[in-house]
N, CA, C and O of each residue as an XYZ file, in Angstrom:
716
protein
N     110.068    113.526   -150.892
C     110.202    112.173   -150.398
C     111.601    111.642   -150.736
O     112.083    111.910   -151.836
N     112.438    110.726   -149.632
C     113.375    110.354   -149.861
C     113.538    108.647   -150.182
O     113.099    107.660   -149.590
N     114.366    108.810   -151.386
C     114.540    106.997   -151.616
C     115.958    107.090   -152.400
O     116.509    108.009   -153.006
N     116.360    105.560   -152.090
C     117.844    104.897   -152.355
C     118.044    105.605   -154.105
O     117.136    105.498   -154.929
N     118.834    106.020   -154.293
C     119.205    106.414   -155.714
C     119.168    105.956   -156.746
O     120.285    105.502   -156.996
N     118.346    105.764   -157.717
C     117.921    104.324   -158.696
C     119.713    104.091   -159.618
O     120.770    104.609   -159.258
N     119.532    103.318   -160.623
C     120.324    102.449   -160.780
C     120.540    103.788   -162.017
O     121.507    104.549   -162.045
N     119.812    103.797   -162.610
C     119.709    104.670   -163.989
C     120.721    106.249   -163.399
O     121.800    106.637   -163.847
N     120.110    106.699   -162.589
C     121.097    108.216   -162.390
C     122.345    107.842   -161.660
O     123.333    108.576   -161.629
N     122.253    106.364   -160.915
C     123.713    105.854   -160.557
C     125.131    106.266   -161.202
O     126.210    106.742   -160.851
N     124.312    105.679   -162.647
C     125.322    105.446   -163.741
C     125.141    106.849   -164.590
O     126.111    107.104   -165.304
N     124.392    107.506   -164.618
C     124.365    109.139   -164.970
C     125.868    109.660   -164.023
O     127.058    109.497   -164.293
N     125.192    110.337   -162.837
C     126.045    110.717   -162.474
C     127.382    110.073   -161.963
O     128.149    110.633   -161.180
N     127.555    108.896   -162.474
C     129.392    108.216   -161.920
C     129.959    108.426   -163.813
O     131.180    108.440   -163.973
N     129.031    108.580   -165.149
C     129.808    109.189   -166.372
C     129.873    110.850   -166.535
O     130.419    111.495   -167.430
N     128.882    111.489   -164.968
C     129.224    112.508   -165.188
C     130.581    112.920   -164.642
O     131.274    113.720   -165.271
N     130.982    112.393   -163.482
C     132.112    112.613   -162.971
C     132.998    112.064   -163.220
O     134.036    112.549   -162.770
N     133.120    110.854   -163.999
C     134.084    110.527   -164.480
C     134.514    110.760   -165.972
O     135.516    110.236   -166.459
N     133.165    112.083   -167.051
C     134.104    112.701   -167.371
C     134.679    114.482   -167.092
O     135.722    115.008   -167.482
N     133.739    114.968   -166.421
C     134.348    116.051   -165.484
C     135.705    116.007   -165.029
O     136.744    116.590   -165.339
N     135.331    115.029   -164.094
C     136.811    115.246   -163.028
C     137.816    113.997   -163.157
O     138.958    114.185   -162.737
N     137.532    112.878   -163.638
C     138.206    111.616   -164.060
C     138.097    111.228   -163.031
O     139.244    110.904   -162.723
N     137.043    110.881   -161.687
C     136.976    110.308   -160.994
C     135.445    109.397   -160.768
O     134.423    109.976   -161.137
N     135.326    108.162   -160.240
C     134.229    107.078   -160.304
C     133.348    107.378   -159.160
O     133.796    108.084   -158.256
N     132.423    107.027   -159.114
C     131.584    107.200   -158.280
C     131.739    106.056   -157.503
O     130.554    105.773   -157.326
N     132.340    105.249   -156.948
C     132.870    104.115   -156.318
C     133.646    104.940   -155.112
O     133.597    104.683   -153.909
N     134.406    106.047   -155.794
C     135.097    106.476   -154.802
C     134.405    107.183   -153.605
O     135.101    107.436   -152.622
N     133.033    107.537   -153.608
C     132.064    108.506   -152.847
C     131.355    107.022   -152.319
O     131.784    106.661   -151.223
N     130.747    106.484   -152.693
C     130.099    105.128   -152.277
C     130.757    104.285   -151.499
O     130.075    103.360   -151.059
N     132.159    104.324   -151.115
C     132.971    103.605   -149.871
C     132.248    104.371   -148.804
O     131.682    103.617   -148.013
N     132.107    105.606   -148.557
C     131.751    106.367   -147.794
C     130.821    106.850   -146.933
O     130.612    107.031   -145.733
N     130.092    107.060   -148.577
C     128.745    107.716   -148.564
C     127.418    106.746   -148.691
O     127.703    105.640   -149.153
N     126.110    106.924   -148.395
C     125.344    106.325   -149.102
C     124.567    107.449   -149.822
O     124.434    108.492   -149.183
N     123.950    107.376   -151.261
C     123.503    108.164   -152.243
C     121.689    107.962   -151.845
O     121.115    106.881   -151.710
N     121.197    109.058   -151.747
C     119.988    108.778   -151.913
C     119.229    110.138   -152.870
O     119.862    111.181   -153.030
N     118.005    109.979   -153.379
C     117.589    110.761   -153.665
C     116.061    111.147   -153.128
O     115.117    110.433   -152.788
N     116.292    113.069   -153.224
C     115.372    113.657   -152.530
C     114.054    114.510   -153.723
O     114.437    115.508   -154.334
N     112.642    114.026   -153.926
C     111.945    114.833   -154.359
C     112.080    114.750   -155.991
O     111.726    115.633   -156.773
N     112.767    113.287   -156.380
C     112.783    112.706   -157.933
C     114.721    113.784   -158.564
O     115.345    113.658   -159.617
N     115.010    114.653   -157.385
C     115.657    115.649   -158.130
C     116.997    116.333   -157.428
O     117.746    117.059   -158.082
N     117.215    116.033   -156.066
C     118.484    116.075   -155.148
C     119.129    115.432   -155.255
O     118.429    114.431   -155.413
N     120.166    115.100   -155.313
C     121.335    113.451   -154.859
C     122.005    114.389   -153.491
O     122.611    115.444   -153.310
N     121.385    113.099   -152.605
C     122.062    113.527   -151.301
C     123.111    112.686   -150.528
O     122.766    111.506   -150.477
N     124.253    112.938   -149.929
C     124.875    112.043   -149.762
C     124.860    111.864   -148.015
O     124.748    112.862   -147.303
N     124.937    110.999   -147.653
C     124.590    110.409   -146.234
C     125.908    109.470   -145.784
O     126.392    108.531   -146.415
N     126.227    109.883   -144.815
C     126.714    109.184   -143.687
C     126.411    107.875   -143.438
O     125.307    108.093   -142.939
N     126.549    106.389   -143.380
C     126.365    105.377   -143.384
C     125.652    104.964   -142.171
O     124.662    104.240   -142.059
N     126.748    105.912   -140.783
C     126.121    105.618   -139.828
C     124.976    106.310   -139.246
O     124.509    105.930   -138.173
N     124.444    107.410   -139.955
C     123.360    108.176   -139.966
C     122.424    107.621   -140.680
O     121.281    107.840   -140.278
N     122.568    106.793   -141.870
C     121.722    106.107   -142.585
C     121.136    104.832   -142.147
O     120.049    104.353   -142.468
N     122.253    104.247   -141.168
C     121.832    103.140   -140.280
C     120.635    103.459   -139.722
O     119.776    102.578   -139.684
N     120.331    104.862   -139.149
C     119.472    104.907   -138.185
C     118.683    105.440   -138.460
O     118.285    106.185   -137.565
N     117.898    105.496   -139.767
C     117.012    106.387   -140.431
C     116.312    105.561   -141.728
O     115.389    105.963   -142.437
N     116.959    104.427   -141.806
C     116.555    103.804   -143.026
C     115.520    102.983   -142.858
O     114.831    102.692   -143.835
N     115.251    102.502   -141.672
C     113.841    101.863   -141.616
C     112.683    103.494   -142.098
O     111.773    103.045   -142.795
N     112.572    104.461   -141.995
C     111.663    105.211   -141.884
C     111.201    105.434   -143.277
O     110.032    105.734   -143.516
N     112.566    105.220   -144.673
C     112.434    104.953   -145.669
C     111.301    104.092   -146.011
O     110.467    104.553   -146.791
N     111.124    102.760   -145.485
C     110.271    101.896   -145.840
C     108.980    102.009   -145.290
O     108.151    101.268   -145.819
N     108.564    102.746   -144.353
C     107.552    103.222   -143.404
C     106.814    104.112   -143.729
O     106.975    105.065   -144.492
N     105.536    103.612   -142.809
C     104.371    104.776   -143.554
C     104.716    106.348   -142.998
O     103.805    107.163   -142.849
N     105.869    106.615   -142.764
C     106.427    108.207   -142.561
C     107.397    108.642   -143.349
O     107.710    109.832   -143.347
N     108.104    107.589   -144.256
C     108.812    107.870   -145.185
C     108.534    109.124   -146.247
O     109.327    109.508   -147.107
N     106.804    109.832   -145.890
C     106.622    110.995   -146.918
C     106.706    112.281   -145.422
O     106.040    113.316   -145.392
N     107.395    111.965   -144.653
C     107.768    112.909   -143.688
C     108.742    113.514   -143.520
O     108.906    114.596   -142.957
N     110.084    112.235   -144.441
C     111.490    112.522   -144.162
C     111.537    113.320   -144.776
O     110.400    113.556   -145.184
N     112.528    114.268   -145.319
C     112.283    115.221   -146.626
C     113.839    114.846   -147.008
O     114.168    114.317   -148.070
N     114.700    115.203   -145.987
C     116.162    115.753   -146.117
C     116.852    114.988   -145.063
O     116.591    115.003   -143.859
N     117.906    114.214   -145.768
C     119.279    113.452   -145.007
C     120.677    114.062   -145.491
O     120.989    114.249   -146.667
N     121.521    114.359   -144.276
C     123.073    114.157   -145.518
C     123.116    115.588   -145.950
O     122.543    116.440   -145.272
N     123.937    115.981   -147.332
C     124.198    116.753   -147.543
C     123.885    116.932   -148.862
O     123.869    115.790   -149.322
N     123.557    117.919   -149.974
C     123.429    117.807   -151.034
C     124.405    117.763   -152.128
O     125.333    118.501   -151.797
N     124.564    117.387   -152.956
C     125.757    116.359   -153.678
C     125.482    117.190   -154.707
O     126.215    118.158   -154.909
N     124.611    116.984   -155.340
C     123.937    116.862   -156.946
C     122.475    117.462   -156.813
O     121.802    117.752   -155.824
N     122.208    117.549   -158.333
C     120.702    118.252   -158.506
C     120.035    118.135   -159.897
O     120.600    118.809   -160.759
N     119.289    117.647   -160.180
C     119.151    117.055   -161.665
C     117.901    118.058   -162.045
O     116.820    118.056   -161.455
N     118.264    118.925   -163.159
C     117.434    119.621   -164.044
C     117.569    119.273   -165.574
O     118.569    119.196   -166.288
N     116.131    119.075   -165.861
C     116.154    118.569   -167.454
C     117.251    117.632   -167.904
O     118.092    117.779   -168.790
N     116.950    116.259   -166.758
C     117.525    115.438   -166.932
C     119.026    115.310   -167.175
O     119.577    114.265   -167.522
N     119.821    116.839   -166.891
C     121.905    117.242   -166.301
C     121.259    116.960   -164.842
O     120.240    117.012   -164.154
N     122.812    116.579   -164.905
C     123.241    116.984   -163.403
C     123.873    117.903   -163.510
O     124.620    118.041   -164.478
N     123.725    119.156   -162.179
C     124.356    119.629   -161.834
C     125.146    119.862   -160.100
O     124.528    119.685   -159.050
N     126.414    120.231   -160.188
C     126.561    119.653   -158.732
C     126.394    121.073   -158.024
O     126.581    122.216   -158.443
N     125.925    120.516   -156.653
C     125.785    121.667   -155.635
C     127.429    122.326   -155.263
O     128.536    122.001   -155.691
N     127.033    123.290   -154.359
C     128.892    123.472   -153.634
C     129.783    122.369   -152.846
O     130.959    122.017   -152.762
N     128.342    121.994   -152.251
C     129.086    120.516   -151.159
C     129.584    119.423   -152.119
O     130.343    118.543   -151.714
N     129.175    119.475   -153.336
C     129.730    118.462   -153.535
C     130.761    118.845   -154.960
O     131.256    118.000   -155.706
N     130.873    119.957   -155.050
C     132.070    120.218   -155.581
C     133.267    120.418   -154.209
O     134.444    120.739   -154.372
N     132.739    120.193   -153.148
C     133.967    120.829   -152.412
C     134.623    119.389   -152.091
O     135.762    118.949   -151.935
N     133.467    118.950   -152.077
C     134.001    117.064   -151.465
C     134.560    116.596   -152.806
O     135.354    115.681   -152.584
N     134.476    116.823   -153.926
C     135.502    116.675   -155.434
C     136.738    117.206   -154.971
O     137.726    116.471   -154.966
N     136.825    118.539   -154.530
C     137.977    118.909   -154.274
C     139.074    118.817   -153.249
O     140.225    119.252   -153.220
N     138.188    117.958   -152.241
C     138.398    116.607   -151.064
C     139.697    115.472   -151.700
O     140.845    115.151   -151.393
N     138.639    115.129   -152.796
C     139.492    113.739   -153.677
C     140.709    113.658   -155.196
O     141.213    112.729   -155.828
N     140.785    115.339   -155.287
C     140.917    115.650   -156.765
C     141.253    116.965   -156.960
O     140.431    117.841   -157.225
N     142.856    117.194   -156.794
C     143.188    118.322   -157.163
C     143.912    118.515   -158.544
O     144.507    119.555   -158.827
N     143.827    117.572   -159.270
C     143.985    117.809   -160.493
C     143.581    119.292   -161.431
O     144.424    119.832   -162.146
N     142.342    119.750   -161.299
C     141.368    121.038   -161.904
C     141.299    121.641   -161.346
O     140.138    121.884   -161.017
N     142.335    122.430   -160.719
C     142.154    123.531   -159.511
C     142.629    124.515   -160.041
O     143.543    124.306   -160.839
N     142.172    126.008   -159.788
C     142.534    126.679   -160.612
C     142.679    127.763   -159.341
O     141.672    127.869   -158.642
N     143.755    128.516   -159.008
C     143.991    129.828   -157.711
C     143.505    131.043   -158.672
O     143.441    131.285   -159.878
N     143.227    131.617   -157.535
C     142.851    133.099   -157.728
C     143.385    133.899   -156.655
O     143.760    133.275   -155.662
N     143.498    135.184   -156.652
C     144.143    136.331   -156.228
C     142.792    136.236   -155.179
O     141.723    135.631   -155.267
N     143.406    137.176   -154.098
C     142.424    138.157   -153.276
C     140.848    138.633   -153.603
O     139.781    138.321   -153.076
N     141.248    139.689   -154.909
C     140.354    140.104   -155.583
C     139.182    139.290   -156.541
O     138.009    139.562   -156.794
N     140.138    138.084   -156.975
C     139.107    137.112   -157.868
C     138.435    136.159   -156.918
O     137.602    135.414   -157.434
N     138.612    136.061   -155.811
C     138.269    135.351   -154.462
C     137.035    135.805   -154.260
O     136.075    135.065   -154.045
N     136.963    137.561   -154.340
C     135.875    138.163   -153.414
C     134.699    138.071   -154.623
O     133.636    137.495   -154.391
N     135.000    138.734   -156.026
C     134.285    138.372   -156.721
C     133.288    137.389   -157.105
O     132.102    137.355   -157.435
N     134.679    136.273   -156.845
C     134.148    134.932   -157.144
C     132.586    134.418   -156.673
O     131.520    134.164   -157.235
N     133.374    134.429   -154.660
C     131.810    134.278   -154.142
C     130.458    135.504   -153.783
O     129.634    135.549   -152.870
N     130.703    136.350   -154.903
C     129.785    137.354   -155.211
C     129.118    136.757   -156.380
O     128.159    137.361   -156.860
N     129.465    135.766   -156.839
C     128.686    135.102   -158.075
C     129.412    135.612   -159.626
O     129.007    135.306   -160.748
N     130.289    136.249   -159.366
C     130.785    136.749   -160.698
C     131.769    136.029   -161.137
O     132.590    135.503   -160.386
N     131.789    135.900   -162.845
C     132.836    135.455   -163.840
C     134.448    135.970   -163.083
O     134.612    136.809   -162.197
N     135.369    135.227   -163.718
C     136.888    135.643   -162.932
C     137.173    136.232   -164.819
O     136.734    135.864   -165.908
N     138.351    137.534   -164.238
C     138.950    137.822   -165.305
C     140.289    137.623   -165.203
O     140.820    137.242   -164.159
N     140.959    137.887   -166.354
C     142.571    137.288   -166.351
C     143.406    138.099   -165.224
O     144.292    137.588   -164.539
N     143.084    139.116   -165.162
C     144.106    139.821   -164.115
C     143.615    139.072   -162.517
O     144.278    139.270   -161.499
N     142.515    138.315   -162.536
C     141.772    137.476   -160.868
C     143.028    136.154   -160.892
O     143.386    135.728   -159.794
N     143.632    135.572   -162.119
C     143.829    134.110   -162.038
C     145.358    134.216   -161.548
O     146.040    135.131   -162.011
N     145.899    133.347   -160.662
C     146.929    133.166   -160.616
C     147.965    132.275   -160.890
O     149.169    132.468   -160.720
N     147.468    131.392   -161.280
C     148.286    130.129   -162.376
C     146.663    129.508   -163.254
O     145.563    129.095   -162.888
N     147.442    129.793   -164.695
C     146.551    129.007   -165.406
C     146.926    127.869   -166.048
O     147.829    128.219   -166.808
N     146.724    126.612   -166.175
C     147.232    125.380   -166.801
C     147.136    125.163   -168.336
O     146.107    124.909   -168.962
N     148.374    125.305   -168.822
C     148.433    124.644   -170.478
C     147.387    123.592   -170.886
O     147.121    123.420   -172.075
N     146.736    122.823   -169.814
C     145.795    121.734   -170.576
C     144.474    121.841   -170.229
O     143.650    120.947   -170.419
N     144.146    123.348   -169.516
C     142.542    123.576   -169.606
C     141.944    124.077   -171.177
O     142.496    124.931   -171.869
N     140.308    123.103   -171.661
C     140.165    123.371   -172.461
C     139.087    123.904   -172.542
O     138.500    123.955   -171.461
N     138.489    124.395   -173.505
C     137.203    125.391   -173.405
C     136.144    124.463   -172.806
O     136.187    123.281   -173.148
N     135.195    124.865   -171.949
C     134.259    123.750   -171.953
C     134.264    122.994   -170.806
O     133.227    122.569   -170.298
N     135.629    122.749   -170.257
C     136.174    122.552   -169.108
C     135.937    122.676   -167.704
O     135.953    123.836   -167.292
N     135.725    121.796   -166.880
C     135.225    122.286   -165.347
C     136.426    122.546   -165.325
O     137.267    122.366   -166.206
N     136.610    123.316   -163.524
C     137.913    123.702   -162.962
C     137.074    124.050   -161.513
O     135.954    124.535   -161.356
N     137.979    123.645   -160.634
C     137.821    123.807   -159.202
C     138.767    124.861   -158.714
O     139.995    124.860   -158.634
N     137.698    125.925   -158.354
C     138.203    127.360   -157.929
C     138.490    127.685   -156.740
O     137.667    127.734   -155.826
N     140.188    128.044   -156.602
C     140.490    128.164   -155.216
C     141.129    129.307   -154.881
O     141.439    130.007   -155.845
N     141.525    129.857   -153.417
C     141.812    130.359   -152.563
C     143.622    130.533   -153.155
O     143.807    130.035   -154.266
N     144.789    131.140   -152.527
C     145.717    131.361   -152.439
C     146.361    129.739   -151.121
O     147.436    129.140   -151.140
N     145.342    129.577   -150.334
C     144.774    128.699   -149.269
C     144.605    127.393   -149.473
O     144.676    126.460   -148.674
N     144.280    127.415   -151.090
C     143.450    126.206   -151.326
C     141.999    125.511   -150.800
O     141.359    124.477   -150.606
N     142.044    127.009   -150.737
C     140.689    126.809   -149.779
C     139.603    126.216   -151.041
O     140.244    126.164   -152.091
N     138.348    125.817   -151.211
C     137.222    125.659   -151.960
C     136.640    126.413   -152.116
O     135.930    126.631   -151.134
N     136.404    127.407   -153.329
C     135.954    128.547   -153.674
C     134.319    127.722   -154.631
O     133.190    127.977   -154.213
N     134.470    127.090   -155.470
C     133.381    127.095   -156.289
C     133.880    126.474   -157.150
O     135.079    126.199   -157.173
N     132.704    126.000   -158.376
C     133.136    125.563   -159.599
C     132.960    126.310   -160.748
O     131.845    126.798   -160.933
N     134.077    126.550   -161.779
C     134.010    127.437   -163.280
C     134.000    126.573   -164.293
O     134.126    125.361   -164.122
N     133.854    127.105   -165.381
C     133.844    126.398   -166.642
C     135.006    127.497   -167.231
O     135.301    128.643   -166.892
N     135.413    126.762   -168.070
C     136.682    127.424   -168.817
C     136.038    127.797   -170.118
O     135.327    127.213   -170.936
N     136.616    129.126   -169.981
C     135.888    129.814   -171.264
C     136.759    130.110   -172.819
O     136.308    130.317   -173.945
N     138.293    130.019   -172.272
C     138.981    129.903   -173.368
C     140.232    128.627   -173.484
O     140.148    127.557   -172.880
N     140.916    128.861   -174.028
C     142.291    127.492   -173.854
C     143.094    128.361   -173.896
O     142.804    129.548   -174.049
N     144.562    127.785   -173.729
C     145.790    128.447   -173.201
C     145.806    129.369   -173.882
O     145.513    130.489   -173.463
N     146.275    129.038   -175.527
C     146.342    130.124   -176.306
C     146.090    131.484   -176.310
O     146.704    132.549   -176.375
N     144.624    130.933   -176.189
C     144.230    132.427   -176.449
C     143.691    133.173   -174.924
O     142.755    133.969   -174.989
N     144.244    132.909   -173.762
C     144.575    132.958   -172.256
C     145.625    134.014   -172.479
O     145.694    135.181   -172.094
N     146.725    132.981   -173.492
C     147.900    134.318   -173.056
C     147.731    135.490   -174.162
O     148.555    136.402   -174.245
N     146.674    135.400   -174.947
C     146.523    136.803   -175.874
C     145.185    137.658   -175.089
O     144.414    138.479   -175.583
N     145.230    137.291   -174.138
C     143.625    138.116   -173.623
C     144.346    139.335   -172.805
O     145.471    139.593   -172.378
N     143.053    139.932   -172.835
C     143.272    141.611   -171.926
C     143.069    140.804   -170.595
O     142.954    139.587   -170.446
N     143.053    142.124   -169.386
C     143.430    141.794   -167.703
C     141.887    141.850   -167.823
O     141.354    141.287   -166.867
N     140.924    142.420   -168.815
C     139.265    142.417   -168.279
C     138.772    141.286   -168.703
O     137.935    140.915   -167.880
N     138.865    140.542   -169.577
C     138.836    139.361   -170.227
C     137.850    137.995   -169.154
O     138.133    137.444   -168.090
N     136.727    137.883   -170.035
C     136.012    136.649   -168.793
C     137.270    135.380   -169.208
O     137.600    135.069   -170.353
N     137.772    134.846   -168.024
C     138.805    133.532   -168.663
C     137.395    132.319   -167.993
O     137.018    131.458   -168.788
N     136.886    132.349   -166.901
C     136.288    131.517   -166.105
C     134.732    131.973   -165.698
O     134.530    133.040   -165.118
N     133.856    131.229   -165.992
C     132.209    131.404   -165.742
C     132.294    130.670   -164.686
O     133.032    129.713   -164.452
N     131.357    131.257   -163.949
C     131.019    130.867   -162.219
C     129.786    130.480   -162.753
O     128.877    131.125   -163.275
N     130.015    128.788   -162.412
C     129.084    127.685   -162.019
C     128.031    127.964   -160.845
O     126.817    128.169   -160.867
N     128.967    127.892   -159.813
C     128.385    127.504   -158.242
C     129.771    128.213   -157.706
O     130.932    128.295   -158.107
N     129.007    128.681   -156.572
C     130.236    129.340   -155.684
C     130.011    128.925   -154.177
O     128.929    128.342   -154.106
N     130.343    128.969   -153.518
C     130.281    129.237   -151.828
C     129.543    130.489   -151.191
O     129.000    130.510   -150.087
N     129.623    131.426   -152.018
C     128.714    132.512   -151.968
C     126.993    132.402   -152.158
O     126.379    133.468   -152.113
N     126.435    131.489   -152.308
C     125.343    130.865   -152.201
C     124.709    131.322   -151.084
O     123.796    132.144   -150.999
N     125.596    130.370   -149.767
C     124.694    130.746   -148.558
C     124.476    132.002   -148.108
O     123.472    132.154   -147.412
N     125.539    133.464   -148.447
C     125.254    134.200   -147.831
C     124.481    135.175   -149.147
O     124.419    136.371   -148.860
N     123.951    134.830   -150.408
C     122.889    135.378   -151.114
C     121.448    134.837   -150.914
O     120.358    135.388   -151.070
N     121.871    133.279   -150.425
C     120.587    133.395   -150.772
C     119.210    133.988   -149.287
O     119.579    134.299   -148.155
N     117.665    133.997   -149.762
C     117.235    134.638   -148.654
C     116.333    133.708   -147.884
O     115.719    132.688   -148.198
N     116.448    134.339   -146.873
C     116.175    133.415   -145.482
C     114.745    132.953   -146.338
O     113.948    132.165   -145.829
């Protein structure tokens, strides 16, 4: 069942992203409208698609709608975690945490696998362990989201097999998962 996004995960997920990525959830809400799907999706919707669908919200078919929009977010044991769409639409607003990869750490990548140091092709002095990072293309294309597994330091003392980056979410999703 779909309904308007309560006030409580509002403010969840606008301190999750603003401390992830240093960006507000104000900035998606010019845009978007937030709703949630099944106590546990954050979906983001089109305004003018929402225009025309929001009476059904309040209606005795409102347990018909299932799915609007695109999926944003996904709340397990009370984290959020974000889907691809909406790491890609982060990487829409926010290239601050972007991190390139080679050819090879590309293909990996959306195979679901960790990147190793010989995959990265610029790594930033101010990623810290713990760290999101938005994983890209040579392209800049939107690859996925990693977590940073070490800091500079010890980046430039690692071997070429070395995990530097854990694969979050990738783009490789759609073509694993099964029909």
């Amino acid at each position: 069942m779909l309904k308007e996004l309560p006030g409580d995960i509002k403010k969840q997920l606008d301190n999750f992203l603003t401390m992830r990525f240093n960006i507000h959830l104000n900035m998606f809400t010019k845009h978007y409208v937030l709703l949630l799907a099944n106590n546990r999706e954050i979906l983001f919707v089109e305004p003018r698609v929402y225009s025309k669908v929001k009476h059904y919200l309040r209606s005795r078919y409102r347990k018909k709608l299932k799915y609007i929009g695109f999926p944003f977010a996904h709340i397990i044991n009370k984290k959020i975690e974000l889907d691809i769409e909406g790491v890609c639409l982060i990487h829409s607003m926010n290239y601050e945490n972007e991190l390139i990869v080679n050819n090879e750490g590309e293909m990996l990548f959306l195979y679901g696998k960790d990147l190793f140091k010989k995959s990265i092709i610029g790594y930033a002095k101010h990623y810290r362990l713990g760290e999101y990072v938005i994983v890209v293309n040579r392209l800049r294309e939107c690859l996925g989201l990693g977590e940073v597994m070490m800091n500079y330091e010890k980046y430039k003392k690692a071997k070429d097999n070395d995990v530097i980056i854990r694969n979050l979410v990738d783009r490789g999703i759609y073509l694993r998962a099964k029909p």
